[in-house]
VEXRO-186340 format. One record per residue (C-alpha): x, y, z. Coordinates in steps of 0.1 Angstrom, whole numbers, plus 5000, padded with zeros to 4 digits. Each point is the difference from the previous one (the first is absolute). Layout:
XYZ/...
# end
This chain:
500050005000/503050265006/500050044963/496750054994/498850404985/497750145021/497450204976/498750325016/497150005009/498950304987/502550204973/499150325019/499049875037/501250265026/502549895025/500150085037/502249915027/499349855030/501849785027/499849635000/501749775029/502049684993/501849725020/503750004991/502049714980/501549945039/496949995020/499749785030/495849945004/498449985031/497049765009/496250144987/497749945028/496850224984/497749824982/500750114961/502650245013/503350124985/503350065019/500150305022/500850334976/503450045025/501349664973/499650224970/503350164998/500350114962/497850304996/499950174967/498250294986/499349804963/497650124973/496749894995/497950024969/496450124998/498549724976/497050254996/497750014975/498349695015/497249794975/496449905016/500049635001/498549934963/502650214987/503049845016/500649724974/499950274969/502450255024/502550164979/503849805004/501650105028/496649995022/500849795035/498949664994/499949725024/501849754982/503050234988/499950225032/498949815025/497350285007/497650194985/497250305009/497150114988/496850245004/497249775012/498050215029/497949795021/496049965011/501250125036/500950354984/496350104992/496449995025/499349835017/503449975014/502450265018/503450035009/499749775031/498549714982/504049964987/500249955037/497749795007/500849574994/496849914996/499550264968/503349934987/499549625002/497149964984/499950334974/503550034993/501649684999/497849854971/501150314980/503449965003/499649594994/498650124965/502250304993/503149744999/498049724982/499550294973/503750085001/501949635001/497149774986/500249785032/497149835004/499649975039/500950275022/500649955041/500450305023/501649935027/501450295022/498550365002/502550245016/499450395009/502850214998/500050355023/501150115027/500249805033/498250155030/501850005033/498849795027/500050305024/497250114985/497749685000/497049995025/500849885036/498649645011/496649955009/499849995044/500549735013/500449754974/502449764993/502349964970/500149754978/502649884975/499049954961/501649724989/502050004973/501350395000/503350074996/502150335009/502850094983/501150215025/499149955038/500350415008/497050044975/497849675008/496850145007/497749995033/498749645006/496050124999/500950164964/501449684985/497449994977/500450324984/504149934990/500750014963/500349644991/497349824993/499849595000/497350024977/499949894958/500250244985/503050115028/498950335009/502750215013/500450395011/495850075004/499950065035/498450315010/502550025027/503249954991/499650094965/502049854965/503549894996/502350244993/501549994966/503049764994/503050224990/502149694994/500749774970/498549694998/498749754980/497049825018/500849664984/502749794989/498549684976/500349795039/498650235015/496950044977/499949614998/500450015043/497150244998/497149844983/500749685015/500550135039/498150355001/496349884999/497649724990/498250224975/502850124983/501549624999/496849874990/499950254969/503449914991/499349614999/500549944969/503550235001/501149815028/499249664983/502050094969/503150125018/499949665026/500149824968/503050154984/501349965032/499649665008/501449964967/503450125008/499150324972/501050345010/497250225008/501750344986/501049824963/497049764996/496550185015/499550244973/500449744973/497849735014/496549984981/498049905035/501950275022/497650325002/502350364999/499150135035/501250345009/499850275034/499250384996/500050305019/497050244989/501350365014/497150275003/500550365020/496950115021/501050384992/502750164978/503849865005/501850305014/502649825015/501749655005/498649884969/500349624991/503749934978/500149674979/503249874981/500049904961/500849664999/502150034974/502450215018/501049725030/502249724999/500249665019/502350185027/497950285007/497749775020/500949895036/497349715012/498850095036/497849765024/496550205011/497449865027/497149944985/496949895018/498049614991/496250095004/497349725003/496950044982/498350145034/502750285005/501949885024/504050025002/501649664996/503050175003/503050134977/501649894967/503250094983/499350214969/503150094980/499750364982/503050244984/501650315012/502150154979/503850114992/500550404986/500950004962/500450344975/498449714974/496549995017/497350214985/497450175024/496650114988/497150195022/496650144986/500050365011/497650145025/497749664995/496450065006/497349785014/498749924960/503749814992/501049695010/503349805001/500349694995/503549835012/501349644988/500949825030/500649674984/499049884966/500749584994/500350064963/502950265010/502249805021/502449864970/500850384994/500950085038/500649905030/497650295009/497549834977/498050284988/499950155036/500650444998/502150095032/498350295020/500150285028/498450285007/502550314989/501050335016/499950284980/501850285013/497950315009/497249775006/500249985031/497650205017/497249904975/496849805008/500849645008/499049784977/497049715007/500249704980/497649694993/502149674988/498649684992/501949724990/498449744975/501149644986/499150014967/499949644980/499249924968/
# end
């Protein structure tokens, strides 16, 4: 891949620049103990202040295949964006429905479940994790405990950081969710997550395998006949990463992130790397808790899930859509089983949040995520 030509995306696309964070080629990881976390921003040692590239104009969905060369495509890219507003934007819905699980889960996600059936021509679509992005509350400011009453524990939850564990008798108001869809950063307490201003990749091809398999019975169960066709190649003695594309009876499964702003992106917008631009030692494998959920929500404890972070390179190519509003949506390639013979990122775009200097004092940004298996 290190002598592949990046096309622009755009012959006249504007460039900013904005600071990204990296581990370094020396970089001695420490154990993950958050569920889905990353390492602790204090192991990111190679700052840089890189360009990014606005891949504005962006194509409504029907458009997208016909886009002029250049346009941001998911298999070239490993992302894409595109104007496609939502049903939650008009009456009878307001601003807080975006906030609200309930609407989200059953308005929103069947949207997005067609929006990418339009876009990759799978024919079954899973959601499978619905994330808010904002800006944490502090616990200070939650309500005191009822008189009187005794705490109890919620099975299940996990702090990443005892200092910040909430109050027992709010346990069920914490961000993370044992539910399917996961639902993570809606509580009206403690608010959304705050923006991940590190580079990752949520996925290595174990990892995604690890996922569907461990993460849920749904998901597994929607994946049965993925699973089936790799645990026969396996059992086979036939690599997974040169054989499961080719094989007639082994459907192309893939995972997505679907990226939509509740307001206008003033700051910290979402940064995604061209695929194009990374090579084989760009990508440093990492071991993330990740939680194994029985069909009736209850923890039945943690899983390894491998994921990449990323080494610094002047090579890698940035792109950003500029001042993103609530009508556009990203959609990031996670992992891609047709892909994984070009990479060992297989079709997964390596992302972060980005600084942009001067930005600072801007209106943080609030975020919806969902992440989908797509298979075909």
């Amino acid at each position: 891949m290190s002598s592949t030509t990046v096309t622009e995306t755009s012959s006249s696309a504007p460039i900013n620049y904005g600071k990204l964070r990296y581990v370094t080629a020396n970089w001695n990881p420490k154990p993950i103990t958050q569920p889905f976390g990353l390492p602790d921003v204090s192991e990111y040692d190679d700052e840089r202040l890189v360009p990014i590239h606005d891949i504005r104009p962006l194509p409504t969905v029907d458009e997208l295949p016909i886009a002029k060369e250049g346009t941001a495509q998911l298999l070239t890219h490993g992302f894409t964006a595109v104007k496609s507003p939502s049903s939650l934007h008009f009456s009878p819905y307001t601003a807080a429905s975006w906030h609200d699980p309930d609407i989200v889960q059953k308005v929103y996600i069947a949207e997005v479940e067609d929006m990418l059936k339009r876009i990759t021509g799978a024919k079954t679509v899973i959601t499978e994790v619905l994330l808010m992005r904002g800006t944490p509350k502090r616990i200070a400011e939650a309500p005191a405990p009822p008189p009187e009453q005794p705490s109890k524990e919620t099975p299940g939850e996990t702090s990443a950081n005892s200092a910040t564990q909430p109050p027992a008798h709010l346990r069920d108001q914490t961000i993370f969710k044992l539910h399917f869809p996961n639902v993570i950063g809606f509580s009206p307490v403690f608010g959304g997550v705050p923006p991940a201003g590190k580079t990752h990749l949520d996925f290595t091809p174990t990892g995604a395998r690890t996922h569907i398999r461990l993460f849920h019975p749904t998901l597994t169960a929607a994946c049965a006949p993925v699973i089936a066709a790799e645990d026969r190649l396996h059992a086979a003695g036939l690599p997974l990463a040169t054989h499961y594309a080719s094989t007639p009876d082994a459907p192309r499964w893939a995972i997505y992130s679907v990226w939509r702003p509740l307001k206008p992106v003033k700051r910290d917008p979402l940064a995604f790397g061209d695929v194009r631009s990374f090579t084989k030692d760009d990508y440093v494998r990492i071991e993330v808790p990740a939680p194994t959920i029985s069909g009736d929500g209850e923890n039945k404890g943690m899983h390894i899930m491998d994921a990449y972070v990323c080494k610094g390179s002047d090579a890698h190519r940035w792109c950003y859509v500029s001042e993103q509003a609530p009508d556009e949506v990203l959609v990031l390639g996670l992992w891609d089983s047709d892909r994984e013979g070009d990479s060992v990122a297989a079709g997964g775009a390596m992302h972060s949040s980005v600084e942009l200097p001067g930005r600072e004092g801007e209106e943080p940004r609030e975020s919806l995520e969902l992440r989908c298996v797509a298979i075909w």
